[in-house]
ROZA-224795 format. One record per residue (C-alpha): x, y, z; residue in one letter. Coordinates in steps of 0.5 Angstrom, whole numbers, plus 500, padded with zeros to 3 digits. Example, Ala and Ser with C-alpha at 12.3 -4.5 7.8 and 13.67 -1.06 7.14 Angstrom:
residues 2
525491516A/527498514S/
//
This chain:
residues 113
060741122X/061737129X/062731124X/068734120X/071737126X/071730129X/075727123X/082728124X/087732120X/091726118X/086722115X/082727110X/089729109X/089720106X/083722102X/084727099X/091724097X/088718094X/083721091X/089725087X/092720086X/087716083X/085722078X/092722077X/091715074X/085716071X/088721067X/094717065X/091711063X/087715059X/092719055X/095713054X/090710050X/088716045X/093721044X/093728044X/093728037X/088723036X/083727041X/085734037X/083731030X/076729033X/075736035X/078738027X/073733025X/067737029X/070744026X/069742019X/062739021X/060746024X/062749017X/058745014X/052745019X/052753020X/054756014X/050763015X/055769016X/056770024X/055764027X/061763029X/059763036X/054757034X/058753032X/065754037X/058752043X/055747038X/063744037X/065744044X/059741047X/061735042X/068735044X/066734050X/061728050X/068725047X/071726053X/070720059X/065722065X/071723070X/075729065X/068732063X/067734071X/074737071X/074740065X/070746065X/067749059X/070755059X/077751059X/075747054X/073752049X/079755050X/083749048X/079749042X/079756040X/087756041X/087748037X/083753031X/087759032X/094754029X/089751024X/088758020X/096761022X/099754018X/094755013X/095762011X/103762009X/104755011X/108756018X/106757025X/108764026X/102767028X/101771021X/093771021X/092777025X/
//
């Protein structure tokens, strides 16, 4: 603790900063080379391996954990710490949720409930 006081305000606060910056620019770099659409159909794809891998009734459990950890192995090293799985899983679920309102009318219009 000693050490961390020694170290003046300003310069933690320039790491910090760069270390921002240099996420920020990470995740630019990387969202310019695979589009969100890209990253969604990858996950599309998961989910209708997951169909087919689990089909007994009420695995859907298994199969959202079975899916989010692959998605996550797609995602680089640097996104997969700051992303947790929780979020993830979030993202993915909200990703399925649009997939079966489009396809039960064929508008997003949160018909499936």
């Amino acid at each position: 603790m000693e050490l961390l006081n020694a170290i003046p305000a300003w310069l933690i606060i320039g790491v910090l900063i760069v270390i921002i910056l240099t996420i920020i620019a990470m995740a630019v770099a990387y969202f310019k080379n695979r589009s969100v659409e890209d990253i969604r159909t990858d996950v599309y794809q998961l989910i209708l391996k997951a169909e087919h891998m689990y089909e007994e009734s009420g695995s859907g459990k298994q199969k959202m954990k079975w899916v989010v950890s692959q998605a996550r192995k797609l995602l680089p090293t640097w996104l997969q710490a700051l992303l947790s799985e929780e979020t993830l899983e979030n993202i993915i679920q909200a990703w399925f949720d649009g997939v079966k309102d489009l396809l039960d009318d064929g508008k997003m219009n949160h018909s499936e409930k």
